[in-house]
DRENVODO-832581 format. One record per residue (C-alpha): x, z, y; residue number from 0. Coordinates in pm, 1 decimal, padded with zeros to 6 digits. Layout:
REC, X, Z, Y, NUM .
...
end
This chain:
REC, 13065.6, 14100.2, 13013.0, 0 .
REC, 12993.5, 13815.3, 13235.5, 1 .
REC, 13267.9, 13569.8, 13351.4, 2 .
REC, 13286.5, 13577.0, 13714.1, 3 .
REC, 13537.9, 13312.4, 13799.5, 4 .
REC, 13630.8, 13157.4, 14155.5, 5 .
REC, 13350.5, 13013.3, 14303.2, 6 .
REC, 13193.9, 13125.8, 14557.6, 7 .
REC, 12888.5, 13325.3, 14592.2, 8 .
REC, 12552.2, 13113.6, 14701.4, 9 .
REC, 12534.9, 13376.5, 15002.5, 10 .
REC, 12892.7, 13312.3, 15115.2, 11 .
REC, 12821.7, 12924.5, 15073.9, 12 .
REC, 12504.5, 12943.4, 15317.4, 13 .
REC, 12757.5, 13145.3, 15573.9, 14 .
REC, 13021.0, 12874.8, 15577.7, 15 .
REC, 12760.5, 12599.6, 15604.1, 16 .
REC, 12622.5, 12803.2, 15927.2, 17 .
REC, 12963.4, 12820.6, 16063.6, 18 .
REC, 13055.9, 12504.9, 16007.6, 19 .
REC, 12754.4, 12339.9, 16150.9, 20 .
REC, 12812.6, 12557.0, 16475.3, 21 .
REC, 13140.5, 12460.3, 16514.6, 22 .
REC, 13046.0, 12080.5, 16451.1, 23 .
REC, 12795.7, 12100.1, 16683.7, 24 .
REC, 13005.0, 12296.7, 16948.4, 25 .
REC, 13220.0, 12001.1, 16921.6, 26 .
REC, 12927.6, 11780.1, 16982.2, 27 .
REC, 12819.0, 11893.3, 17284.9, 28 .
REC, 13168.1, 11969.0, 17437.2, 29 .
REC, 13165.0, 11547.2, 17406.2, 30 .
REC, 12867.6, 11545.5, 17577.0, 31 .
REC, 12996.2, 11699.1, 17846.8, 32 .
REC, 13313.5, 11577.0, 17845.8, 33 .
REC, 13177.1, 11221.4, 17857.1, 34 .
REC, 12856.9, 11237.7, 18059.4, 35 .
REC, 12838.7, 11582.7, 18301.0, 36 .
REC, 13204.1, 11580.6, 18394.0, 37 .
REC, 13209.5, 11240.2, 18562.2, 38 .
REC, 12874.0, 11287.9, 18714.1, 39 .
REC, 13007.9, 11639.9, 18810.7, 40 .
REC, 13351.1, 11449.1, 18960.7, 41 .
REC, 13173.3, 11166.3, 19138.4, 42 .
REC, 12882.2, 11455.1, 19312.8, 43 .
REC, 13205.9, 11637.3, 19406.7, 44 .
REC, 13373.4, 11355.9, 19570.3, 45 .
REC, 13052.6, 11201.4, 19740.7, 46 .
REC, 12833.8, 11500.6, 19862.2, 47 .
REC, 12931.6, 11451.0, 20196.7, 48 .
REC, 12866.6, 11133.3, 20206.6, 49 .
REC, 12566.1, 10966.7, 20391.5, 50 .
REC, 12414.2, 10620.0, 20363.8, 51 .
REC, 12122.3, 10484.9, 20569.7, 52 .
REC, 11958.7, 10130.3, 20647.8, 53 .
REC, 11759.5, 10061.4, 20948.5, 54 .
REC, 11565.5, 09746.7, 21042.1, 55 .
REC, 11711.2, 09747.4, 21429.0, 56 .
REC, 11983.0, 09881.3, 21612.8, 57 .
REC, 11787.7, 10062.9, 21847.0, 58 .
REC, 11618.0, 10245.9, 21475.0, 59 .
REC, 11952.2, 10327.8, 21399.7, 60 .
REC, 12057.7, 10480.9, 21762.1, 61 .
REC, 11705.4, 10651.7, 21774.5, 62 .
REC, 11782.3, 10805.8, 21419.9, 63 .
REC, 12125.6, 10912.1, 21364.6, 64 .
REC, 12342.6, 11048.9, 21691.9, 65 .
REC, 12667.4, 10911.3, 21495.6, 66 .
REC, 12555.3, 10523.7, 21534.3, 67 .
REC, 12799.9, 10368.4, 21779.8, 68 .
REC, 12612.5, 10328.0, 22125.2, 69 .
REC, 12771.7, 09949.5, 22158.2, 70 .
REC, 12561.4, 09876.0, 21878.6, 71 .
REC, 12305.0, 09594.1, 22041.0, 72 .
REC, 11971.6, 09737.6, 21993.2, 73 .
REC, 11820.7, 09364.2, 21871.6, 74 .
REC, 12123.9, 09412.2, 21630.6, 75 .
REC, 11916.2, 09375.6, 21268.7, 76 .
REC, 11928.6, 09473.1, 20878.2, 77 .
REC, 12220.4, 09736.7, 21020.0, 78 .
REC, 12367.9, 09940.4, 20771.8, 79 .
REC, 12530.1, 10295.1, 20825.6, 80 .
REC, 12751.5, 10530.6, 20598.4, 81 .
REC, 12961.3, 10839.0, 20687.1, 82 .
REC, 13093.2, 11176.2, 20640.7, 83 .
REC, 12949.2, 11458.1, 20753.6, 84 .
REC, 13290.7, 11630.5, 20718.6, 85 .
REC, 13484.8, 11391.0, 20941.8, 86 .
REC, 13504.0, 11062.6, 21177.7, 87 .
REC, 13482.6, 10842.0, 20945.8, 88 .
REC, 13208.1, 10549.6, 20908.3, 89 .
REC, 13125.7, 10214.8, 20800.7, 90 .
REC, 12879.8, 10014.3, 20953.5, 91 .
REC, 12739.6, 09642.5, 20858.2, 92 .
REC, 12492.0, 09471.2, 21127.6, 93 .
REC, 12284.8, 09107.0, 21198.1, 94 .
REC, 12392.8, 09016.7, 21557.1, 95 .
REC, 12119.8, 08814.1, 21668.9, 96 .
REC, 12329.0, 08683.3, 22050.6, 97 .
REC, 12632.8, 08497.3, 21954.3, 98 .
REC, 12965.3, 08704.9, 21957.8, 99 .
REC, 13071.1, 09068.4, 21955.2, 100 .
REC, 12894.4, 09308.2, 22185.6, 101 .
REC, 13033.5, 09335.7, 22536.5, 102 .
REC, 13182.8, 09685.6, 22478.3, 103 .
REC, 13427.0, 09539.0, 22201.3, 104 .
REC, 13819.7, 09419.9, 22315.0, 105 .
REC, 14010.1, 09208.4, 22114.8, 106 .
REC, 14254.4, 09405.5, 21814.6, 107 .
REC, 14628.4, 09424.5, 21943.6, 108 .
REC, 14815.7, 09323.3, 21665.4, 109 .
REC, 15087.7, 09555.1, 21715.0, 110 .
REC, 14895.6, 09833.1, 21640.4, 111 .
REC, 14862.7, 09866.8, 21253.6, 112 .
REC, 14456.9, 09992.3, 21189.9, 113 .
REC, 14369.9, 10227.0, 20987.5, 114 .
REC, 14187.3, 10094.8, 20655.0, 115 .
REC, 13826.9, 10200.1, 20549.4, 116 .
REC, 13821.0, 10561.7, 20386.7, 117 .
REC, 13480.1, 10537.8, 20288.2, 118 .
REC, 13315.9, 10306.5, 20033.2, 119 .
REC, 13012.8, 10072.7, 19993.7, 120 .
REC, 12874.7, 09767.3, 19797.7, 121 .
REC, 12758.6, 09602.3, 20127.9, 122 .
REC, 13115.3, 09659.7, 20289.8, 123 .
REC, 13393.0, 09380.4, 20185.0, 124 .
REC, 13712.9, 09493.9, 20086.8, 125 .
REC, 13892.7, 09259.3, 20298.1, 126 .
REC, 13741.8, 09463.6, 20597.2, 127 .
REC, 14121.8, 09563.1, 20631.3, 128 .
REC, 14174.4, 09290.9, 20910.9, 129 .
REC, 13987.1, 09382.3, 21222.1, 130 .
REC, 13986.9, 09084.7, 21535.0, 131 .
REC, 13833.4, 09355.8, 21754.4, 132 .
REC, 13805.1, 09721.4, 21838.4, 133 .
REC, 13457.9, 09849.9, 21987.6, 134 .
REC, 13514.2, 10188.7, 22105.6, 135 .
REC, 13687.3, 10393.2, 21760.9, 136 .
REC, 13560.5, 10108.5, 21580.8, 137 .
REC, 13766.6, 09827.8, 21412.3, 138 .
REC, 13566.3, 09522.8, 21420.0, 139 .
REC, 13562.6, 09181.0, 21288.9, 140 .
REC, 13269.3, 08911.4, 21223.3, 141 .
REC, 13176.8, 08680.2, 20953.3, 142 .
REC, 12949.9, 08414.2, 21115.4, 143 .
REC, 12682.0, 08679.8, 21273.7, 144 .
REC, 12720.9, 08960.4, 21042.7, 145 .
REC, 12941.4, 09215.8, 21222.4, 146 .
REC, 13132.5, 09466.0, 21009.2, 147 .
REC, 13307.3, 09763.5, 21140.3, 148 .
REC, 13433.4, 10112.6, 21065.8, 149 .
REC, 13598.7, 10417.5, 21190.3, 150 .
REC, 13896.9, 10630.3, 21068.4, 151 .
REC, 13880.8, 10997.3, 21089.7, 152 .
REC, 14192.7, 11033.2, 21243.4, 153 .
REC, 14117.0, 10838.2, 21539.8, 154 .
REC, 13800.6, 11041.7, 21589.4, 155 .
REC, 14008.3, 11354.3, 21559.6, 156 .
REC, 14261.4, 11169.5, 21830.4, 157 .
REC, 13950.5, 11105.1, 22073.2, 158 .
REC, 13799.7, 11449.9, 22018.2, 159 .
REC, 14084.3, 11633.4, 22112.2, 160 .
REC, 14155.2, 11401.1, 22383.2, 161 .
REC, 13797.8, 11457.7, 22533.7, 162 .
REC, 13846.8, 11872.4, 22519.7, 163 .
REC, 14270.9, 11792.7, 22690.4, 164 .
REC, 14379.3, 11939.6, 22365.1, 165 .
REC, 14764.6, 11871.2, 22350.2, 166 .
REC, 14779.9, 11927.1, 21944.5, 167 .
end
């Protein structure tokens, strides 16, 4: 009579290895994704409405995208342009090659509080928060010849209904 102890069988063995390397591997790629697909997944999510586009001229930028403010000097240069297709709101950065703001732009009344950036972009300060001008929906201010300016969604909402003599 053979003695048959505890251990385990070599078959058994084999099946808890399997199992075990699933699991550990399961675990593996739930990291992965955890630490690489979910952000990317997040940040797609949160920008895929979101445009960006850079045109030599303001007249290139007019002539391309409807959106581009028409006060925008067409011998404006190196503009930049971001916004959401979902809403009003926009960012734009532009080389004003005449001294000063464009004729269309009035100067900011400080009692009215403006409505910060919503959007986001390397080439757009973060002090943008302190417009000296509004041109049109725009809040405006300059540093040296490089205008910067953006528009809040609500204020394009305001305007919009305002156009159509919605009271809401």
């Amino acid at each position: 009579m053979a003695a048959t102890g505890n251990a385990p069988s070599p078959r058994r063995r084999t099946r808890a290895r399997t199992v075990g390397l699933t699991v550990a591997g399961g675990a593996v790629v739930a990291a992965f994704a955890a630490v690489v697909v979910v952000p990317a997944a997040v940040d797609w999510f949160e920008n895929r409405h979101e445009l960006a586009s850079s045109y030599a001229t303001g007249s290139k930028a007019k002539a391309d995208r409807e959106s581009v403010p028409r006060w925008l000097p067409d011998d404006a240069r190196a503009v930049e342009y971001a916004m959401k297709t979902t809403g009003g709101d926009r960012l734009l950065k532009a080389t004003l090659t005449k001294g000063g703001l464009p004729a269309a732009c009035t100067p900011f009344k400080e009692s009215a509080a403006p409505r910060p950036p919503a959007l986001k972009a390397g080439w757009f300060p973060k002090s943008a928060a302190n417009p000296t001008a509004r041109c049109g929906l725009y809040y405006v201010y300059a540093e040296g010849d490089t205008l910067y300016a953006w528009q809040a969604h609500d204020d394009w909402v305001a305007s919009n209904k305002r156009e159509r003599g919605d009271k809401g």
